[in-house]
N, C-alpha and C positions, 0 to 999 in steps of 0.2 A: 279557482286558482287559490292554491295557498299565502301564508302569508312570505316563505320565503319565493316563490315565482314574482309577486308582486315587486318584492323587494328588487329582484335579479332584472324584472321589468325595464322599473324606475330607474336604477342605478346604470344600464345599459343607452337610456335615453339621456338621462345628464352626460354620460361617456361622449355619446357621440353627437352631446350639443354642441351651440357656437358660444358657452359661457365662457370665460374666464377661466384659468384653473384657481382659483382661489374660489370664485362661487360654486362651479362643480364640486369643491371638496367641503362647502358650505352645503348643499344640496346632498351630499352622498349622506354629510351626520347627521343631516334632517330623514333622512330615507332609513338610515340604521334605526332611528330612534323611534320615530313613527308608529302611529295607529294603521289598520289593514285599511281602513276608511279614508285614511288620508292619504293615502298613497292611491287609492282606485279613484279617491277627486283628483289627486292631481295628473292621472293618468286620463281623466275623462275630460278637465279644463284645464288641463296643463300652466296650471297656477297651485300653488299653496295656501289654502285655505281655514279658518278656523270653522270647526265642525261644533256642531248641538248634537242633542239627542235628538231632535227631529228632522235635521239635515242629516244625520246619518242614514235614516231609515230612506230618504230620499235621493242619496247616493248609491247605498245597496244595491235600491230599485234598480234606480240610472244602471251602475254595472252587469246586475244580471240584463239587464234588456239589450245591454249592446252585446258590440262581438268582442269585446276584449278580454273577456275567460277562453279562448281560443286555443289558449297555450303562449308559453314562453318564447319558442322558438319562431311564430311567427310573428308576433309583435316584438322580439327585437331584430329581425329583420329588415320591420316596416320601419321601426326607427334607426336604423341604419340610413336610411333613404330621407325620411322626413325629419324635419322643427318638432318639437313636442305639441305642438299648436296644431301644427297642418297633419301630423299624424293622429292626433285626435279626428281631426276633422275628415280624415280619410277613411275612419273606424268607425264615426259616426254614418256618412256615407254608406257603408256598406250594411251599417244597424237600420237603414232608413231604409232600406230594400227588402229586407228581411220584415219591416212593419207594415210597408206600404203592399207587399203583394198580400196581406191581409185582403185588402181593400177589393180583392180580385173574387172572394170568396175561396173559404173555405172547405168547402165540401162537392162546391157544383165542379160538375166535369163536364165541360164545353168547350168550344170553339172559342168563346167572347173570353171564358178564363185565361184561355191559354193566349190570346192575343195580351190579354190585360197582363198577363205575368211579363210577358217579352219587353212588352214597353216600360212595363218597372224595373226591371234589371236594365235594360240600355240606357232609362233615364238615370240609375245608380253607377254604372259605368261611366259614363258619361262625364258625371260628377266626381267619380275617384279619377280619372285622367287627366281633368281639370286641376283638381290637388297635386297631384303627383309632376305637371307639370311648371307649376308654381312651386312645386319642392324643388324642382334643378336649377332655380334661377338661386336656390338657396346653397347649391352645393359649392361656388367659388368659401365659402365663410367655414366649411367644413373643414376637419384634421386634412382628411384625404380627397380633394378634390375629383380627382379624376375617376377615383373609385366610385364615387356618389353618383357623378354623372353616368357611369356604365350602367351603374343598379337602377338607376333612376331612366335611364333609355329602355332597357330588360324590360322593367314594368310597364311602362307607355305599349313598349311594341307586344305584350302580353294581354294587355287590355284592350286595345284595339284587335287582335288576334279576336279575343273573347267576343268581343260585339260585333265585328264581320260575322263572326259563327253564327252568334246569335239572326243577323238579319237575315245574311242567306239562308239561314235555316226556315227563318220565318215568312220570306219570299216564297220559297220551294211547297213550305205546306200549303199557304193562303193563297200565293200568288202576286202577293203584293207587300208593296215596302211599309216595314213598321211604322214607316213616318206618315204615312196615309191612316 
């Protein structure tokens, strides 16, 4: 992600926070002025931060690992919907699935793989639906109330969509529920 995406990011998420307009417009000159570093911490802890030269290198990290080089248009979607906090925290969620089906092996092709991957993404689903629903009790404080909560239902019923898939899928093959 470039340093203007970054920008277009950020600026997108104070737009459609519940700050003040006087500190949104204190946030945007911080976002104009800003290092590409400081903008992917406050993208990752959704706080502004004073960076070193060896927190930098350890934010870098933090951003290539996670999913928020994705692109522009889906992370200002997601914050459309979420807080800068819980939208972090819903990206992180999804970077924690992408880490965890490590844990499944990477190379074996099995039966116990494929069960081990299912359980990681439901356990990842699970946890973005949990945010996302903690995000709608957040949308009375939004510009547009009632937009949030539409986007914010969309996604629920899209996620559970996803994990129904996922178990029936995974009942059909094994025979039995992921939760066993």
């Amino acid at each position: 992600m470039d340093s203007k995406q970054l920008k277009l990011v950020c600026a997108g998420c104070v737009m459609n926070s519940a700050l003040t307009n006087s500190a949104k417009i204190q946030m945007l000159e911080f976002i104009k002025e800003s290092k590409d570093v400081q903008l992917k911490s406050l993208l990752l802890d959704g706080k502004i931060i004073n960076i070193d030269e060896q927190a930098e290198e350890i934010v870098n990290d933090r951003f290539k690992a996670s999913s928020l080089q994705e692109g522009p248009v889906g992370s200002i979607m997601g914050m459309l919907i979420f807080t800068p906090m819980l939208w972090a925290a819903y990206r992180a969620a999804k970077a924690a699935v992408e880490k965890d089906s490590k844990i499944c092996g990477t190379f074996d092709i099995s039966e116990k793989r494929d069960k081990c991957l299912v359980k990681v993404k439901l356990r990842g689903l699970t946890q973005q639906l949990s945010i996302v629903k903690k995000a709608l009790g957040d949308c009375p404080k939004s510009k547009n109330p009632v937009k949030c909560k539409q986007k914010g239902q969309a996604a629920i019923q899209k996620l559970q969509k996803q994990a129904q898939t996922l178990k029936n899928n995974y009942n059909d093959r094994f025979g039995v529920s992921p939760n066993k």
